[in-house]
N, C-alpha and C positions, 0 to 999 in steps of 0.2 A: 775766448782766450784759451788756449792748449800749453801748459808746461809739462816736461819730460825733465826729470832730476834721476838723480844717481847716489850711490852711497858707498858708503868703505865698505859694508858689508857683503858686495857682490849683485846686491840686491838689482833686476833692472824692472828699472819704476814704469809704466806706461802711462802714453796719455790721460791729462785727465782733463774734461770740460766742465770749467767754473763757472756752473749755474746750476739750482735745481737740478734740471735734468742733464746728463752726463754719460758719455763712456769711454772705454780705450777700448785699443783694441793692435796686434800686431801676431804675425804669422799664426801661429793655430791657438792663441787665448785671448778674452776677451772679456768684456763688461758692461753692464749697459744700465741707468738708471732711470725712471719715467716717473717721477713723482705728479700724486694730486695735490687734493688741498694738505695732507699732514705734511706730508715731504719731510720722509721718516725711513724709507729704504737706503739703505744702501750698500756697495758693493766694489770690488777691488779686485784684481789679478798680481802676479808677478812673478821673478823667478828668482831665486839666489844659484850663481851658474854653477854646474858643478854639483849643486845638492838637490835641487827640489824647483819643480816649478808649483804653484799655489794657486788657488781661487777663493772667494769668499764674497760670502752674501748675508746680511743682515736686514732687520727687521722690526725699526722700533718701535713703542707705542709709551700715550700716557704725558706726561706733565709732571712735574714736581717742583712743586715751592712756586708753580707757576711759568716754570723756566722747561721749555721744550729742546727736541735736537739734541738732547746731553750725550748720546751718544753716537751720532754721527758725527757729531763735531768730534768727539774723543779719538773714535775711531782714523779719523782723517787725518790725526796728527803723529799716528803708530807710523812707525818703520817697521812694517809688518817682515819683511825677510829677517832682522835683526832678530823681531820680536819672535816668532815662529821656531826659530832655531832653538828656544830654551826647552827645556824637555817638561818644566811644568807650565807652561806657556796657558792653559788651559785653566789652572788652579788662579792662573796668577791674574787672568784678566776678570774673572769671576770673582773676584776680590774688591779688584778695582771698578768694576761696577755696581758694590755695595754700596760705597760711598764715592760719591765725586768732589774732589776740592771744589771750592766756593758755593757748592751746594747743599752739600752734607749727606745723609742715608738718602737711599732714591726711593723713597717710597712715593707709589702709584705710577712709575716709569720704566720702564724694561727693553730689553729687545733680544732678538734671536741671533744665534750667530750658527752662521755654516762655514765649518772651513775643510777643504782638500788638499790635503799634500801631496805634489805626484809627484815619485820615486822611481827608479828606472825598473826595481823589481816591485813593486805593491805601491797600493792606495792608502794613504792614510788620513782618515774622517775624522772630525770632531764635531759635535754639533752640540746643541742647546733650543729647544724650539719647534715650531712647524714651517723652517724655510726646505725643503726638502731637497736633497742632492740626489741623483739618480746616477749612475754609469752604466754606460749602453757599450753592448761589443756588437763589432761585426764580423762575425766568421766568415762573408762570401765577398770580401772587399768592398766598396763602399757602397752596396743595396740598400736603404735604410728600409726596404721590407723586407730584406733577410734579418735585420740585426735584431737584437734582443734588449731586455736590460737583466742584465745580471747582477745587480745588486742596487739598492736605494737605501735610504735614511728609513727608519722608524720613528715616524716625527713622537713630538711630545706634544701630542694635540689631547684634545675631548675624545677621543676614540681610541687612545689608548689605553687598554682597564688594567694593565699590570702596571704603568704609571700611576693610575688613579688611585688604585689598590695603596700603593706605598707614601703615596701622599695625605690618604685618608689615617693612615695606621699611623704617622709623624703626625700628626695635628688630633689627635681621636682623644673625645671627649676625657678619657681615663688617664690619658698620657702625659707627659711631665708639658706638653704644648696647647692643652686644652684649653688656657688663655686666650690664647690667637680666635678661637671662635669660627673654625673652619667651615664654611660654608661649600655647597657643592650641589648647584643648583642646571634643572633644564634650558636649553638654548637652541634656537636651530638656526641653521649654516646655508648657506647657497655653495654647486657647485658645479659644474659641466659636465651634462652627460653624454651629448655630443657638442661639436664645432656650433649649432645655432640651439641650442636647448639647455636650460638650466634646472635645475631640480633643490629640491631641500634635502637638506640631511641632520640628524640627530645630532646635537652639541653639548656642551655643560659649559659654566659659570663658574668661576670657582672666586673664592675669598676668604676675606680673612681680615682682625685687628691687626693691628702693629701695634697699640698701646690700648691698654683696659682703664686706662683714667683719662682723662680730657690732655689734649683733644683725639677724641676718636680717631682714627684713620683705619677707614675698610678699604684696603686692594684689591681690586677685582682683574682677573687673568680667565682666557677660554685658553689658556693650555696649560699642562702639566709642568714645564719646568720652563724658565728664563730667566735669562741675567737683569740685576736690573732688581728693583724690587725691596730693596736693605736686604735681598739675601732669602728672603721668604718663599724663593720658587725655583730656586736654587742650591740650596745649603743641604735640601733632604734628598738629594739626588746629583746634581751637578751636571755637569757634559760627562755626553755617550760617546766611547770610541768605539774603532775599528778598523784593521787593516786587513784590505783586500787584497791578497797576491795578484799580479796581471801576467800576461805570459809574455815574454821581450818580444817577442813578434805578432804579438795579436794588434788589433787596431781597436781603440774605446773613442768615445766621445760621453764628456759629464758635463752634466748641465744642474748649477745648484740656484734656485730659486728662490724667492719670498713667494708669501700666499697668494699678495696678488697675482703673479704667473701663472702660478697652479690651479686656483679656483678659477678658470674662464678653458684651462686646456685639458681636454678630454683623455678618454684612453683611446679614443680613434685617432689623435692625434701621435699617437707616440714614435711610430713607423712612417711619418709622414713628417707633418712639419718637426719636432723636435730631433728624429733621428736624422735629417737631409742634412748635409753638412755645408749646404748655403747659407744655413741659420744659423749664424754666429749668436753672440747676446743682444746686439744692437737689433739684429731683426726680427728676433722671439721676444724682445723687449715692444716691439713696433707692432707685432701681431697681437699680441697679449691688450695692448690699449686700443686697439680697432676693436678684440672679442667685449671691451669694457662698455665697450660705444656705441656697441653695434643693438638691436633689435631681439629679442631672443624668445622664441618658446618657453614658457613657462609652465612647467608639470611639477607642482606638488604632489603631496601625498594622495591626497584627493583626486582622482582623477576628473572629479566634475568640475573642482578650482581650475584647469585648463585653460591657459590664454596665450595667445598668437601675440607678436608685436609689442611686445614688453621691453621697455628701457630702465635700466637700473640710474636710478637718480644720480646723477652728478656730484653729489656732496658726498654719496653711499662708493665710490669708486676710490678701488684702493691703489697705492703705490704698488710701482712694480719695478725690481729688481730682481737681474739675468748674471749668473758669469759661465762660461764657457773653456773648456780643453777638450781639443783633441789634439792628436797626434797622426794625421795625414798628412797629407805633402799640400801646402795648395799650390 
């Protein structure tokens, strides 16, 4: 079933597919969702006319009180053009996923959010997370092996050590937060290093109490900041902005992702499938769950661990969540 709604605020809504997996999609933006078993991504487009057209892509994780989805249900029910236009728009929905009515503080539950505003002169990013936004220009018309990316997200992953830094020094054993019992422990990661080969990578763990008397509650998060949480992975940091200038005549394509997109797509990929502008979200959403599915070389660190013909378990496969703009003509 497909609804298309509208609103006083200019906003125009795109299709949406009411099931798990879903997307819109109409002249150069687009969306595309492919949940597994959490069915916890998700992801939105639109434009308010006149001001700004928009994308966004989320990424939740976790349980609280039992109750899963607190934030995609949330999310699904925002007038995101309405909401977007506030100028603290960012403070304010970080707030509201401290706590959720009928549920109360979200502890052990979180998720990411990536959002794009595009503006006829600049980009304007907000993020929170490791769903990672990229903008790709093309200086020689639409070659996606001439083009480039000129600017991406700094996620807030395990790999970021000036995040880790600032998180360590709020929670540090001396400090007025040395309650919480901040924990910051090793972990490793899977990632792609080409289109059929996967590798490891270095991670961290991170956690924490939310109360020092019964009953206990340790949170545990592998990244640096997320909404979500009562506020504990968030409040020492918050969302990262940034406004990109673009030039009125250049041509971009931004593609903002969840992890599961990103961890199956290589950097051989990025002039190929990601920059070709046959790939909207629905089909980077398509490829991304064939790289999920598919067989894969496997190179750890070890080079003697080397194994051919490797399937990643079906239970271990994660949600995946695509939104898309460009600005070509199709």
């Amino acid at each position: 079933m497909v609804s298309i709604a509208s609103s006083a605020s200019g906003e125009q809504k795109y299709p949406v597919m009411e099931y798990n997996n879903y997307m819109g999609f109409t002249k150069n933006i687009s969306y595309s969702v492919d949940q597994n078993r959490q069915a916890q991504d998700w992801a939105t487009c639109g434009e308010v006319e006149g001001e700004f057209e928009y994308i966004i892509v989320a990424d939740s994780h976790g349980r609280c009180k039992g109750k899963g989805h607190l934030f995609t249900k949330k999310f699904s029910k925002i007038d995101w053009g309405t909401y977007l236009q506030q100028e603290d728009w960012t403070t304010k929905l970080q707030r509201e996923c401290e706590e959720i009515q009928g549920v109360g503080k979200t502890y052990n539950a979180g998720t990411t959010f990536t959002c794009i505003k595009i503006h006829k002169e600049f980009f304007d990013v907000a993020w929170i997370g490791d769903s990672t936004a990229k903008i790709i220009s093309y200086p020689s018309g639409e070659d996606p092996e001439k083009s480039y990316i000129m600017w991406k997200t700094k996620d807030h992953d395990a790999r970021n050590t000036e995040d880790i830094a600032r998180l360590e020094e709020y929670y540090k054993k001396t400090g007025p937060n040395a309650k919480y019992k901040f924990r910051n422990n090793f972990a490793w990661d899977i990632y792609a290093k080409n289109p059929t080969t996967i590798g490891n990578i270095k991670s961290r763990q991170f956690s924490l109490l939310h109360h020092t008397t019964y009953p206990l509650i340790r949170d545990g998060l592998n990244m640096t900041r997320s909404l979500g949480h009562a506020g504990a992975y968030s409040i020492p940091m918050g969302f990262e902005r940034d406004v990109i200038p673009r030039d009125p005549n250049g041509k971009y394509k931004i593609i903002a992702g969840t992890d599961g997109f990103w961890q199956v797509m290589s950097e051989q990929d990025e002039k190929t499938v990601n920059a070709s502008l046959q790939n909207g979200a629905p089909e980077l959403c398509s490829i991304a769950r064939q790289r999920w599915n598919q067989a894969w070389t496997h190179e750890p660190p070890n080079p003697k661990q080397r194994q051919e013909n490797v399937k990643l378990p079906k239970w271990n496969h994660d949600d995946v969540g695509v939104a898309v703009w460009h600005n070509f003509q199709n």
